[in-house]
N, C-alpha and C positions, 0 to 999 in steps of 0.2 A: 544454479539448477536445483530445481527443487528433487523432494525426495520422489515425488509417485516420477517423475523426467529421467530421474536416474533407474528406476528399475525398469520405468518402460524402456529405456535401451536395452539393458540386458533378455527384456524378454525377443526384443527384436532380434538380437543376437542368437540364440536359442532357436527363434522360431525358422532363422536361417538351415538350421541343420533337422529339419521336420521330416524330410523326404528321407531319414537312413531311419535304421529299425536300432532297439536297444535301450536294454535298461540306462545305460547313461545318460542316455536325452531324455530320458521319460522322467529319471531323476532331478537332470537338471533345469528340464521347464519345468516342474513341480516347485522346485525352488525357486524360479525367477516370479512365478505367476503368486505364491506366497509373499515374496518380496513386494509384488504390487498393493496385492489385498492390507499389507500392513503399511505402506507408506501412505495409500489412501484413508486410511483409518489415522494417522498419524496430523496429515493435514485437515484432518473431519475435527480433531478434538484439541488439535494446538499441541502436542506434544507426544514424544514418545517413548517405549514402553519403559518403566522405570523412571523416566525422567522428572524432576523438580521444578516446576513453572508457573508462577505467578498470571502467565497470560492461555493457561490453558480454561478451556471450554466445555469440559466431559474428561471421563472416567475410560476405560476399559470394562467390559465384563465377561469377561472369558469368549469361547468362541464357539460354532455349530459345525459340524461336516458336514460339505457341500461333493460331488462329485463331478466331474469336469467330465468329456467326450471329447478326444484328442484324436489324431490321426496316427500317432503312436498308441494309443489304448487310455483306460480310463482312470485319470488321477484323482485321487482324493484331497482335498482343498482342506484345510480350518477357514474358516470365517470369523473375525472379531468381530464381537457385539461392547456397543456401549449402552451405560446407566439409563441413557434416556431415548435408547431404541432410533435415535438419528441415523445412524450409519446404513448407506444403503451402498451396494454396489453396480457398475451394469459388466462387469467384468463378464459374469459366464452368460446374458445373454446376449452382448456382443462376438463371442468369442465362439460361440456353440449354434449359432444361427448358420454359419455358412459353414461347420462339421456337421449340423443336421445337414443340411440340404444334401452336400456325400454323403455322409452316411445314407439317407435316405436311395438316393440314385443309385449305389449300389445294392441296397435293400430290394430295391425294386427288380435291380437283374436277376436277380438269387430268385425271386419268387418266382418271377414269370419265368424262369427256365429257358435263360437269354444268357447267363451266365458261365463262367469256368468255374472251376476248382477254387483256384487263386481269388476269384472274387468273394466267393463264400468262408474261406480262410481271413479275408481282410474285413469283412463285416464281421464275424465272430474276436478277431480281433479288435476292433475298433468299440463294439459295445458288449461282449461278453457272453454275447448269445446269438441266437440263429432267428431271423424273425420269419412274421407270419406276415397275411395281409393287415390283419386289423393293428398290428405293430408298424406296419408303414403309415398307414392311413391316420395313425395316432399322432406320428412322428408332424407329417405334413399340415395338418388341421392346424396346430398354434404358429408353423411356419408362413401357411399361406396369407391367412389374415393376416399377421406381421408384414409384408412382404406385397398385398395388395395395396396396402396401406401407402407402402416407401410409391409404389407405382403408377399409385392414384390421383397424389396428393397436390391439390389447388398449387398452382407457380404465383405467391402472388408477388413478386418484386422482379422486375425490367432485369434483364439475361444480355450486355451489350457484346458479349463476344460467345460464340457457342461452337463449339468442336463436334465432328460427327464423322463415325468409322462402324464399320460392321466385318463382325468375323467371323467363321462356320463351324461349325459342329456338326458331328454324324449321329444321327436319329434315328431311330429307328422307329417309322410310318406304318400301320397296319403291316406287321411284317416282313414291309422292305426297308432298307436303309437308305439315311437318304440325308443329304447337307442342308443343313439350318441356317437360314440368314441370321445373326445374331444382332442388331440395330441399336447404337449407344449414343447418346450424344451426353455432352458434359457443358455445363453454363457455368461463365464468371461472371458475378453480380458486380451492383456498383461498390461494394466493399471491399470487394477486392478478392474473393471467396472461388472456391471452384465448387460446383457442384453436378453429383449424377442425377439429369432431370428426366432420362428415361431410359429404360432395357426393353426390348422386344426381339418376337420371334418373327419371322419370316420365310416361307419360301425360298424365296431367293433375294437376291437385293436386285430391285429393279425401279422405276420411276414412280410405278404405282405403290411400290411399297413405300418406300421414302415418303411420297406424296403423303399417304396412309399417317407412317408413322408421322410427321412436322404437325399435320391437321390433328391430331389427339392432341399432339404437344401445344397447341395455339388453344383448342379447348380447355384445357387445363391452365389457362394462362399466360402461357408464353408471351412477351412481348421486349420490345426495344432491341431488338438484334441488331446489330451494326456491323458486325463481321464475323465471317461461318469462316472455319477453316476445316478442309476434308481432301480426299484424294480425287481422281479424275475420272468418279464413276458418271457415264451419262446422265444415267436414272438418280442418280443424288444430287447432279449442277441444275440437272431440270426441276426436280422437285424444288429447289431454295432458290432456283429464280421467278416461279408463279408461287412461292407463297411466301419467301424473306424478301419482296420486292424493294424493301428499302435498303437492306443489308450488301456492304460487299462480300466478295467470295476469293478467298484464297486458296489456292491448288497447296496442297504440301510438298514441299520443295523437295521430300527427303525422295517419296516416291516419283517424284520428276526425274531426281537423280537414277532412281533404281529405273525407270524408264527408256533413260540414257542409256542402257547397255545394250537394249537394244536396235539399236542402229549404229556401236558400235563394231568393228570386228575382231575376235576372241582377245589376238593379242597390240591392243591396242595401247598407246603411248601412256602411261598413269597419267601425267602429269593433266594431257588435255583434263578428265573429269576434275583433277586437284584443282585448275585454276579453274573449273566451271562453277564449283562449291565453294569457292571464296569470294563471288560476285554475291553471294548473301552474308557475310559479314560489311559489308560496307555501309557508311553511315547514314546512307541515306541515297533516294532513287538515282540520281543524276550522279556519281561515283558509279552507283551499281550499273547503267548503263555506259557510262565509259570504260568499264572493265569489258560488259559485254562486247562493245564495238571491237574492243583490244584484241576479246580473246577468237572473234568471229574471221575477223582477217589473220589470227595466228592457224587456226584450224583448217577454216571451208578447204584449201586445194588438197587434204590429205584427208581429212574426213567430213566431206561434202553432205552426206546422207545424214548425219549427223547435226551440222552448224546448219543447213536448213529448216531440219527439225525443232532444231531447241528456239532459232530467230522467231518459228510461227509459235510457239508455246511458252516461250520463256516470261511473257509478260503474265502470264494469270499466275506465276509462281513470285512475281514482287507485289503482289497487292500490300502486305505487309507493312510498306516503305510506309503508309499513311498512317501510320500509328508512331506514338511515340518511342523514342529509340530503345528505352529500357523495354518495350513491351517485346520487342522483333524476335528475340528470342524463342519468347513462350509462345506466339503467336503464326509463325513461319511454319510449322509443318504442325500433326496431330500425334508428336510426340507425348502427350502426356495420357491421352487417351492408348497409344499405344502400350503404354508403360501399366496401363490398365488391363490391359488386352494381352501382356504375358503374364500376367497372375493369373488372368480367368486359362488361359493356355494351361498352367502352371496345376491349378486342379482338375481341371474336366478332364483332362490326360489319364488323368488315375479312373475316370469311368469309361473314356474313349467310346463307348457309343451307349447313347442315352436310350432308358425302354421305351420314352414316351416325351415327345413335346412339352408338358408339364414339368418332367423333372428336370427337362435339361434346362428352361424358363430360371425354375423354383433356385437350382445352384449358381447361377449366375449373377440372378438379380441377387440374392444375399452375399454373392462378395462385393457385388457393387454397392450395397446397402451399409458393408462394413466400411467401405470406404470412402463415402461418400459422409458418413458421420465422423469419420476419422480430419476428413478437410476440415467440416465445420469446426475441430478441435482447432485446428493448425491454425498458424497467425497467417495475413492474407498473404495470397499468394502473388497478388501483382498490385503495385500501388495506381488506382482508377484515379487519384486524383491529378497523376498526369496527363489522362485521355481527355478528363474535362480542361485542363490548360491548352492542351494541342488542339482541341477543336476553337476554342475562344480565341487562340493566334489564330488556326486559319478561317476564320469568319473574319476576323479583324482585314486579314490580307484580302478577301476575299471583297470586301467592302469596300 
């Protein structure tokens, strides 16, 4: 493991405990987030501080204060400089693009006089002072370009598996409040890669949104989709069947599951949903419907409303089986996007209702923007060179 591996855990660590108040967490991501600034600087020049090495590359030259915008308050950094001015960081404007966007959103309450007490205590907090309009509008100006950019930007390589979920948020519309479709969808390249290929606001989620949002995403490049996985919104299976026509479509099994309860009665046997959710670990379709047929004569005479239901729905939640088996995992329900979808929960909480459709845009798209740079760090996430062996068997069998 190298050095900058080892302090980025600990700052992961740290950044776990963000949500309590207190000089010991403010203290101790100061130190973690130090710890990275010097392990980066360590692998910039081959060696580190004090150290004796034949294979180093640069010097040290002392360091500049930088200041950080944290959701605990505002830390003061050293930055290492060396001799020949190579050393760069993206530390604070990965870190600080999606604390502006909060900060800003709360910024925005406080002015338009949308806000509590507590609001304007947590921005006076967070950056030290009380702002104005032209202090917001200053904030937002280097964020938004930033941020049109992540939103805009040309798709140009083939997307063969693509995930898409939407979540709401409260707005507040010319004065009234009002829930925001929130529109995500996330692409895995032929490398192996995940990436966020787009954020949008909506109304509501409905056919023509969907439709709306895939037709930008097809302008922008979109191509080679092979299989959507999403939940079992009408207006989202209708959008991705007239415009992913060649693609299949997987229902997410989890929310099948959670769909299941309702046609069960309150106190119903565990066990039925247990063996219902193990017909998806099986290795493959023809298992997974010998479980089904098993589990459908153990059921239908005591919960009939139920083994009906899942007989006519149960197949759009195995499309799955047609992937390779390492893939079923990742690819069965829109867990990872949900897994996205409590972080963005995780801060807009702390603004709970947005002053304006822009800012609630502005915060969300920079945490998907941080993470979405954070994947392209990551080693791949799913290996595609088996999708392409599994298709070339089954064209072989197919011939």
């Amino acid at each position: 493991m190298t050095a900058t591996a080892k302090s980025k855990s600990s700052v992961v660590a740290i950044e776990a405990l963000l949500g309590q108040q207190g000089e010991l967490f403010k203290r101790l991501l100061k130190e973690s987030l130090q710890e990275v600034l010097e392990a980066e600087m360590t692998e910039v020049i081959g060696a580190a501080p004090g150290e004796r090495t034949a294979d180093r590359s640069g010097y040290r030259a002392g360091y500049y204060s930088r200041s950080l915008v944290t959701r605990i308050g505002k830390l003061e950094l050293r930055v290492p400089r060396d001799r020949d001015g190579r050393f760069s960081t993206e530390l604070f404007e990965r870190y600080q693009r999606s604390e502006k966007a909060l900060v800003s959103a709360l910024a925005e309450m406080y002015v338009q006089g949308v806000s509590t007490r507590k609001v304007k205590a947590v921005t006076e907090e967070l950056c030290g002072h009380a702002f104005s309009a032209s202090t917001i509008s200053q904030i937002n100006k280097g964020l938004d370009g930033a941020l049109a950019r992540f939103a805009h930007r040309p798709l140009e390589e083939a997307y063969p598996y693509l995930i898409l979920d939407a979540r709401y948020e409260k707005v507040r519309i010319d004065g009234v409040i009002r829930s925001q479709a929130v529109l995500i969808a996330i692409g895995i390249n032929w490398e192996g890669r995940r990436q966020v290929l787009a954020v949008e606001l909506a109304h509501r989620e409905s056919a023509g949104s969907w439709k709306d949002f895939l037709t930008r995403l097809k302008v922008r490049g979109l191509t080679g989709v092979e299989f959507v996985v999403s939940d079992d919104h009408e207006g989202l299976k209708k959008a991705v069947s007239e415009l992913l026509t060649q693609a299949a479509w997987q229902r997410c099994y989890v929310h099948f599951l959670r769909n299941a309860l309702d046609h069960l009665p309150r106190k119903a046997d565990d066990d039925c949903l247990q063996e219902l959710r193990w017909i998806y670990d099986r290795r493959n379709l023809k298992e997974a419907q010998a479980d089904l047929a098993a589990w459908l004569k153990r059921w239908q005479t005591r919960y009939a409303k139920l083994t009906d239901w899942a007989e006519d729905a149960i197949g759009e939640t195995l499309t799955f089986y047609m992937l390779p088996r390492q893939h079923h995992k990742h690819l069965k329900s829109t867990n990872m996007l949900e897994r996205l979808n409590e972080e963005i929960k995780r801060r807009t909480r702390v603004v709970r209702i947005f002053p304006n459709p822009a800012s609630c845009l502005r915060l969300i798209r920079a945490l998907c923007a941080e993470t979405h740079e954070a994947w392209l760090e990551d080693n791949r996430y799913i290996n595609m060179e088996l999708l392409k062996e599994h298709k070339k068997a089954a064209m072989k069998i197919a011939a």
